[in-house]
C-alpha positions in Angstrom: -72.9 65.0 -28.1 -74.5 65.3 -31.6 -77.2 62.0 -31.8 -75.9 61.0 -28.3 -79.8 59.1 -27.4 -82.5 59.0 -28.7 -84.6 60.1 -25.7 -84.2 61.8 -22.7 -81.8 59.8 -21.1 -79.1 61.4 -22.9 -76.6 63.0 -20.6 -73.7 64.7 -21.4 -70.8 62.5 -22.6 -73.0 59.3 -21.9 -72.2 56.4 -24.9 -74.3 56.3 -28.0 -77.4 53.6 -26.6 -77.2 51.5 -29.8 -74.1 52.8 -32.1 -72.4 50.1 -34.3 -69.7 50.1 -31.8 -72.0 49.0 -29.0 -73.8 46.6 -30.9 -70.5 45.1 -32.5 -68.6 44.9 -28.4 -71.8 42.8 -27.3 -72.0 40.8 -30.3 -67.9 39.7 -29.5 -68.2 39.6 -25.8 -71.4 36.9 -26.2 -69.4 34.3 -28.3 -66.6 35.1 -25.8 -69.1 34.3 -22.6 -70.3 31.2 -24.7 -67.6 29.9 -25.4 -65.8 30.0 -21.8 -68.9 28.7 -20.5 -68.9 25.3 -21.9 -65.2 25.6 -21.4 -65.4 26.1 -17.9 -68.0 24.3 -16.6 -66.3 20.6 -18.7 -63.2 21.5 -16.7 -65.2 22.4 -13.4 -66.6 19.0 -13.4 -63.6 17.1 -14.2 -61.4 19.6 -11.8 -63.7 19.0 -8.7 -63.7 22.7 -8.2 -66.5 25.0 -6.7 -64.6 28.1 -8.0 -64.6 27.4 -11.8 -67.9 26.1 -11.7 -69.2 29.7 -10.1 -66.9 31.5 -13.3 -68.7 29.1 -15.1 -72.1 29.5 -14.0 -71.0 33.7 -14.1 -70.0 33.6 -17.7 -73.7 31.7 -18.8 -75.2 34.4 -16.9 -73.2 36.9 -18.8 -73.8 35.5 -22.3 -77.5 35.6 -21.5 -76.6 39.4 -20.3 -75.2 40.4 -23.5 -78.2 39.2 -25.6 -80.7 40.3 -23.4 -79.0 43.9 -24.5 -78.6 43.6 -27.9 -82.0 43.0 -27.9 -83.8 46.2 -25.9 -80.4 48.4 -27.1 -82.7 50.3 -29.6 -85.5 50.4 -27.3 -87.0 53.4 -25.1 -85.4 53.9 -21.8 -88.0 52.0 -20.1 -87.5 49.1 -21.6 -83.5 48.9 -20.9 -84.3 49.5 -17.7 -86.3 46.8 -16.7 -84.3 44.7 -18.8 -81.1 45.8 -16.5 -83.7 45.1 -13.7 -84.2 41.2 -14.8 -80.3 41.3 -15.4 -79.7 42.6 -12.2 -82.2 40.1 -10.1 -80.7 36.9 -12.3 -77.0 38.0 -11.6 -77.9 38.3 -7.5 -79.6 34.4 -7.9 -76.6 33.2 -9.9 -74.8 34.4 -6.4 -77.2 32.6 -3.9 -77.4 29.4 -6.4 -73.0 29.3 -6.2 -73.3 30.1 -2.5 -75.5 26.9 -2.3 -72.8 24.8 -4.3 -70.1 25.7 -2.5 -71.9 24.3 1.1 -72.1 21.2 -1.2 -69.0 21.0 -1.6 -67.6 22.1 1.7 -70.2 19.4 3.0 -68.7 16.6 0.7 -65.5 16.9 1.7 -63.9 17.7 -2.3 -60.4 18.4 -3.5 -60.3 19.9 -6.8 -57.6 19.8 -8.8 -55.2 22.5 -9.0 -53.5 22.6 -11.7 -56.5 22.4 -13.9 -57.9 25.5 -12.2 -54.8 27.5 -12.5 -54.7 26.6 -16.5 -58.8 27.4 -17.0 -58.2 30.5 -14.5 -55.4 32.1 -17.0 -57.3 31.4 -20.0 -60.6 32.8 -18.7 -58.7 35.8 -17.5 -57.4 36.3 -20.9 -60.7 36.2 -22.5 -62.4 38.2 -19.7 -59.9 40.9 -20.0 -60.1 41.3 -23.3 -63.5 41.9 -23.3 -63.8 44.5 -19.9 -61.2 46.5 -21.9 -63.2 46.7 -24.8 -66.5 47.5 -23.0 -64.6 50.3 -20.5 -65.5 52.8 -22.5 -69.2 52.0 -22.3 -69.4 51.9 -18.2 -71.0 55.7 -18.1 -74.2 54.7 -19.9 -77.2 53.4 -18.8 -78.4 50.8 -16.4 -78.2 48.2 -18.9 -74.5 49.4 -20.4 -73.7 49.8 -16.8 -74.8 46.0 -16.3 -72.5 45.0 -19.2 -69.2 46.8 -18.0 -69.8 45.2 -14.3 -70.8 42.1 -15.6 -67.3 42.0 -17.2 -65.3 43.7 -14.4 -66.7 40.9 -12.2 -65.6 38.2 -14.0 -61.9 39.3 -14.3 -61.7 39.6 -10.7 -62.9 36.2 -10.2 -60.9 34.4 -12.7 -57.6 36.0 -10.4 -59.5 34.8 -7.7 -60.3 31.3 -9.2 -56.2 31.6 -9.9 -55.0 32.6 -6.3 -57.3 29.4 -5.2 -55.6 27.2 -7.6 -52.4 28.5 -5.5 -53.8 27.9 -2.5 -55.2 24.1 -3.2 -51.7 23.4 -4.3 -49.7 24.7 -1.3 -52.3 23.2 1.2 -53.8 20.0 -0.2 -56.9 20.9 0.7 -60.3 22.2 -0.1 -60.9 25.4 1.5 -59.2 28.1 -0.7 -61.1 26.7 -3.7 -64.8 27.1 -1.4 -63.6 30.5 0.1 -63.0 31.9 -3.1 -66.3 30.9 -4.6 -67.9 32.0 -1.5 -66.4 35.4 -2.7 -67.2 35.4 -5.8 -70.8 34.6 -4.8 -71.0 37.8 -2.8 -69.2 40.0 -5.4 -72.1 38.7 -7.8 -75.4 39.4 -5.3 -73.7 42.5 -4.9 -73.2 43.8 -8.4 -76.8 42.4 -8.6 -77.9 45.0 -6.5 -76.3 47.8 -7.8 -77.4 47.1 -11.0 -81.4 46.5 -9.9 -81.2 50.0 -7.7 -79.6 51.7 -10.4 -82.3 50.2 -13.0 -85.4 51.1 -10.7 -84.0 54.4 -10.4 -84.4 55.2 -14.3 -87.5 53.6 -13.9 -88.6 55.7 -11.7 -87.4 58.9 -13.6 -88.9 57.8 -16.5 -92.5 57.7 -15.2 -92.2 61.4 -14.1 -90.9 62.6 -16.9 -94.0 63.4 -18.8 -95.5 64.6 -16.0 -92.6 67.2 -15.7 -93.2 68.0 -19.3 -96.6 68.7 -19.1 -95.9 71.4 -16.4 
């Protein structure tokens, strides 16, 4: 594709690294995180639960994410790629740091409240929808476009998951759906964490022998 990359990490029908398109999707996805983070975490508090406050603490690391790649998106590939390598680290300690919460609240015994989690949940799910549909088209590029369209792909899965735990508190009266649920979430984001830092060293890696290929 005709000005696909500027450098040698262009592959054949990859996503243009910094086209207005690109740079326009993360601009919109950032106020989206923002937004849903404050959102979230107010009702997290007030709902008692584990689960939205892991979406929550998900969509800060998100909007943090997205400007942390509008940032190195013009930049060589070496510097997206350790940028998707801090990305990737912060995403896997967002998951121990919710795994830690939720034993605090498995340990203190809390009910959240359902119905507020089921209301946040949809919303969230409408906002995080939204936005992996518009960054789909972006999932083939690099580490750090990769990082973007998993970042968002996680987060729709968790706000049905915060959703079917707002179900679950409501037809139990109790606690656990809300904690196993954020326990899930937790190891969906340490795991996307990882594919993201392997993918990230990877180009890393390729990048430091590529002038030594040239020079043969």
């Amino acid at each position: 594709m005709a000005g696909c990359c500027p450098d040698s990490s262009c592959s054949s029908g990859a996503p243009e690294l910094n086209s207005p398109g690109w740079r326009r999707a993360l601009w919109i996805a950032l106020a989206v995180n923002a937004g849903m983070f404050v959102a979230e975490v107010t009702a997290g508090v007030a709902a008692g639960s584990a689960a939205l406050l892991a979406d929550a603490l998900d969509f800060l690391g998100d909007a943090g994410n997205y400007a942390i790649s509008l940032w190195v998106a013009a930049m060589a590939l070496a510097w997206r790629a350790r940028a998707a390598l801090f990305k990737g680290a912060t995403l896997g300690a967002f998951g121990v740091g919710v795994l830690a919460s939720t034993a605090w609240n498995a340990y203190q015994g809390t009910l959240p409240q359902a119905e507020v989690m089921g209301m946040v949940g949809a919303v969230a799910l409408a906002a995080n929808t939204g936005v992996a549909v518009m960054l789909y088209r972006f999932r083939g590029g690099d580490a750090n476009m990769r990082s973007v369209w998993i970042c968002s792909r996680n987060d729709a899965i968790g706000n049905i998951a915060v959703m079917l735990a707002a179900a679950g508190v409501f037809g139990t009266s109790a606690g656990w759906p809300d904690l196993v649920v954020a326990s899930i979430m937790a190891a969906l984001g340490i795991a996307g964490g990882w594919q993201i830092v392997r993918q990230a060293i990877g180009e890393l890696r390729a990048d430091e022998r590529a002038p030594a290929a040239a020079a043969e």
